[in-house]
C-alpha positions as CSV (number, residue, x, y, z in Angstrom):
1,X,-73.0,217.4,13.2
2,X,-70.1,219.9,13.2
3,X,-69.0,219.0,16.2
4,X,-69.0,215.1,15.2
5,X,-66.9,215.5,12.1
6,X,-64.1,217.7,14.0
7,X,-64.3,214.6,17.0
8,X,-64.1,212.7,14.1
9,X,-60.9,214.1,12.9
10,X,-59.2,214.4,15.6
11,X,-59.2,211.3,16.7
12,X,-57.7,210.1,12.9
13,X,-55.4,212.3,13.6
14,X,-54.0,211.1,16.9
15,X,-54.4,207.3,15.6
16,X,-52.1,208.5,12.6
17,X,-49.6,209.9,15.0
18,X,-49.7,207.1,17.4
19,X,-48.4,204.7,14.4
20,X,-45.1,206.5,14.0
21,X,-42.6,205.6,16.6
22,X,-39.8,207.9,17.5
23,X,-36.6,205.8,18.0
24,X,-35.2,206.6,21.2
25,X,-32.5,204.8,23.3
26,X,-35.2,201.8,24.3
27,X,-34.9,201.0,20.2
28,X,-31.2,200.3,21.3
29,X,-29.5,197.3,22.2
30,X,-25.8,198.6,22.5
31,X,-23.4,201.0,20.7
32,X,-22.9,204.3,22.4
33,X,-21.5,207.8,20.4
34,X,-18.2,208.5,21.3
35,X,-16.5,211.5,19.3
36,X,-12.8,210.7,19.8
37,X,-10.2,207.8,19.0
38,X,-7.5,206.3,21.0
39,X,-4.5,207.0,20.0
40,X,-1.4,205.1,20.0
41,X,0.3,207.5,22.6
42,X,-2.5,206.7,25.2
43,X,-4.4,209.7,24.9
44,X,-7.9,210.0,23.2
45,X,-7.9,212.3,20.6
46,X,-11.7,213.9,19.8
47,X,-12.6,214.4,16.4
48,X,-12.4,218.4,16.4
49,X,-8.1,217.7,17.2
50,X,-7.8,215.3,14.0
51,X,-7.6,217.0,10.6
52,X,-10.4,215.9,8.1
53,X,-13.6,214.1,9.2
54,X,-14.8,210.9,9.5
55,X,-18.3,212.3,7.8
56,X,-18.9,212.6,4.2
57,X,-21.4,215.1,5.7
58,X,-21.1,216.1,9.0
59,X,-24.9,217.7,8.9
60,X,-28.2,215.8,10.2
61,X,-30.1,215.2,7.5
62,X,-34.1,213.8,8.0
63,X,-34.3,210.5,6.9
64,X,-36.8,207.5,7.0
65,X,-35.5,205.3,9.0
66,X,-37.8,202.3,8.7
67,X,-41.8,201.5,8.1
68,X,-44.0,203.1,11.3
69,X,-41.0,205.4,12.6
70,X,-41.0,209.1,12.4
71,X,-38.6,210.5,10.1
72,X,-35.1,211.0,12.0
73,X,-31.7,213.0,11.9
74,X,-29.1,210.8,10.2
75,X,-25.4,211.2,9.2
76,X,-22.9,208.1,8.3
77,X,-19.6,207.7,9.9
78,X,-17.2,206.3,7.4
79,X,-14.3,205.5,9.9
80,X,-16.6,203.7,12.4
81,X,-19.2,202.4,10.0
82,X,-22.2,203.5,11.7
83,X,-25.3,205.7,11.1
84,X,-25.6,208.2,13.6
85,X,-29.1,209.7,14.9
86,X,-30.2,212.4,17.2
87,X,-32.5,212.1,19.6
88,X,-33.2,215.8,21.2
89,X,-30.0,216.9,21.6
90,X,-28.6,213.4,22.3
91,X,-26.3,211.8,19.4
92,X,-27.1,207.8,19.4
93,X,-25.7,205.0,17.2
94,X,-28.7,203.1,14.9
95,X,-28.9,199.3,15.9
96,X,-27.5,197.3,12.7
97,X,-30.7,195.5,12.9
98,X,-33.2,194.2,9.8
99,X,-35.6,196.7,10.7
100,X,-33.0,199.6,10.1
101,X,-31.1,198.0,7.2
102,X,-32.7,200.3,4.7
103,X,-32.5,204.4,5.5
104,X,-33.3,206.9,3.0
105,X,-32.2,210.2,3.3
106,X,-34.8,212.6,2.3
107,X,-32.7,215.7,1.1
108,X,-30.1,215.8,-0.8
109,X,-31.6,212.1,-1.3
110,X,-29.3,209.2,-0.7
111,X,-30.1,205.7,0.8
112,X,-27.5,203.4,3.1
113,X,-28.2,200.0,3.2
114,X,-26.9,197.6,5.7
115,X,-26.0,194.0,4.2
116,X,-23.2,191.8,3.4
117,X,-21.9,191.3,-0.2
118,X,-20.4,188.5,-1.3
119,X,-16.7,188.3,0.2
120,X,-17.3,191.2,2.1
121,X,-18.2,191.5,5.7
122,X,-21.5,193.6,6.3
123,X,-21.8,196.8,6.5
124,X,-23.3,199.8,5.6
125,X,-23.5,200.5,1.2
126,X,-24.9,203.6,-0.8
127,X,-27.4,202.0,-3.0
128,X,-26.8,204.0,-6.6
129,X,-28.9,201.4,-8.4
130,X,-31.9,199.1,-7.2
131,X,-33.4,196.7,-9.2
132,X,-32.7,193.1,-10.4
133,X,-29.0,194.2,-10.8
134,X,-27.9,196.7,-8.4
135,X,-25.0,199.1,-8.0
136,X,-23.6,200.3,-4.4
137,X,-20.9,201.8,-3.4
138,X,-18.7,201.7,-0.3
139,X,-17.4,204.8,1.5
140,X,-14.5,204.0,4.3
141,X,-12.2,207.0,5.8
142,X,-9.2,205.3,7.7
143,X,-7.8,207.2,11.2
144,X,-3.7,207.8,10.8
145,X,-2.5,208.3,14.0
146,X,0.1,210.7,15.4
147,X,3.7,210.3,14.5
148,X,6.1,210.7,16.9
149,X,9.2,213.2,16.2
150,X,12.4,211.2,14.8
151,X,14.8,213.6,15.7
152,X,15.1,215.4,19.2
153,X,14.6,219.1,16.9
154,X,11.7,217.3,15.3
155,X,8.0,217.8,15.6
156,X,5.6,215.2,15.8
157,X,3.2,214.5,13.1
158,X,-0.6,215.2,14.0
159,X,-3.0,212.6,13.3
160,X,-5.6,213.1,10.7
161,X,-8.6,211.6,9.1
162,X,-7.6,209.8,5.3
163,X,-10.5,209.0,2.9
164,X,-10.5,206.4,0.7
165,X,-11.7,206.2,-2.8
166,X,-15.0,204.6,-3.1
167,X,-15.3,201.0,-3.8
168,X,-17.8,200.2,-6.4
169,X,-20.3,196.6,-6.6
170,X,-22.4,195.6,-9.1
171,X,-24.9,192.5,-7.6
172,X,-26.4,190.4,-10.1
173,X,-27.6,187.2,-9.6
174,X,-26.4,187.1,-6.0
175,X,-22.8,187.5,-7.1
176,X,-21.1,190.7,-6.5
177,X,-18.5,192.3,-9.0
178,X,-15.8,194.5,-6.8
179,X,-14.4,197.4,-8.9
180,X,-15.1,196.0,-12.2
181,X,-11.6,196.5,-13.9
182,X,-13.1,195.5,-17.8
183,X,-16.1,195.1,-19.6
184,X,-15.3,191.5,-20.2
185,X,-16.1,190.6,-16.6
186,X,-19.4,192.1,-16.5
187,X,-20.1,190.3,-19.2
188,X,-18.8,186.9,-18.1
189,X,-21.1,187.4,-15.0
190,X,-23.8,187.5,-17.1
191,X,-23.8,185.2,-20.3
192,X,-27.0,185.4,-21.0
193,X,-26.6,189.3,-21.6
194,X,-23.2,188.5,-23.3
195,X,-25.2,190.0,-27.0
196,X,-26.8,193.1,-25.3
197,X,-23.6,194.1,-23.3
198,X,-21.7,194.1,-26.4
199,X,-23.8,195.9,-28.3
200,X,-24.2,198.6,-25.2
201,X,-20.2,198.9,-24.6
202,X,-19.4,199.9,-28.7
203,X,-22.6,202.5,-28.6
204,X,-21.5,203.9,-25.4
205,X,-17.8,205.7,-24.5
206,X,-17.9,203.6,-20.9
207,X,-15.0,204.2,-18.1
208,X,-15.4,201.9,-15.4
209,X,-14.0,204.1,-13.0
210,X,-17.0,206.3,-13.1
211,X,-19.9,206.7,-11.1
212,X,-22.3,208.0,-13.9
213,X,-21.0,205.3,-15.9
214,X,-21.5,202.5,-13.9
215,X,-24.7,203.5,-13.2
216,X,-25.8,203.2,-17.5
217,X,-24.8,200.0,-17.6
218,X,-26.6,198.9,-14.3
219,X,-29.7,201.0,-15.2
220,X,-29.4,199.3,-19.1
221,X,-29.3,195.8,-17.6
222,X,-32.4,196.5,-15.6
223,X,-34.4,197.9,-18.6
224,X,-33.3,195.1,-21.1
């Protein structure tokens, strides 16, 4: 009987296991890592030449990279807009596919999204807020390339990284509201919250330029 329940067992086990892929390169349909940028000069420049970083955090952090896959090391590239995974010791780029549109990183926890906003291309968002009415924010870090000496004493500029602040979207109703620059346009998106809006914008010391903030009145709209 012993014997039985541990045969038992271990066969759960191993069906358990054999339901979580690992993504590996056959998950792939194109997009290879590459750790340098050309340069206007004709040279490729890597990444460990160019002051600043393309990463908001250059550490692999686990994440859950879609239903039936094993959890995976992530990290987001903010000049080239992709999620980055390692596979062993191989760095790989995740397919922009449906399956892998939502990835949740497990610690410190943060979750990218893949998906296209209205007037805005797709691309990869930090969800802050989910619900009926969501808040996300975009991350983008811009390469500036070398600059060449103007004067024959002169020294060329290096090239470096340059991050840009974070653009902010609140969704609601399928219409997205980039960098919401008053209260009055939130509450034009939404007339039939026009009352309750009010009401929450003379209670509450709002700055629309804040992430905490933003995320009140997105949460507030979602609980009323």
């Amino acid at each position: 009987m012993k014997k039985i329940l541990i045969l038992i067992a271990s066969i759960s086990s191993m069906m358990m296991f054999s339901q979580e892929v690992i993504l590996s390169r056959f998950d792939l349909l194109g997009g290879t890592f590459s750790n340098s940028v050309n340069s206007s000069t004709g040279k490729s420049i890597k990444y460990d030449e160019i002051s600043g970083s393309p990463y908001i955090d250059k550490n692999f952090r686990d994440a859950k990279i879609a239903e039936s896959y094993q959890n995976t090391p992530i990290r987001y590239n903010s000049y080239k807009d992709e999620l980055e995974f390692k596979n062993n010791d191989e760095i790989m780029i995740l397919p922009k596919e449906s399956k892998f549109e939502r990835v949740e990183i497990i610690s410190p926890k943060q979750v990218f999204v893949y998906k296209s906003l209205e007037g805005e291309p797709p691309g990869y968002y930090i969800e802050l807020v989910r619900g009926k009415f969501s808040l996300y924010k975009k991350l983008k870090t811009n390469f500036v390339d070398v600059s060449p000496a103007t004067t024959p004493y002169g020294s060329d500029k290096p090239a470096y990284f340059s991050t840009v602040t974070p653009v902010y979207y609140i969704v609601a109703n399928g219409h997205a509201i980039k960098k919401p620059k008053n209260q009055k346009q939130i509450i034009d998106l939404l007339p039939d919250k026009k009352e309750a809006l009010s009401s929450f914008f003379k209670e509450n010391k709002i700055k629309l330029d804040k992430e905490e903030d933003l995320k009140k009145i997105v949460t507030f709209l979602n609980q009323n």
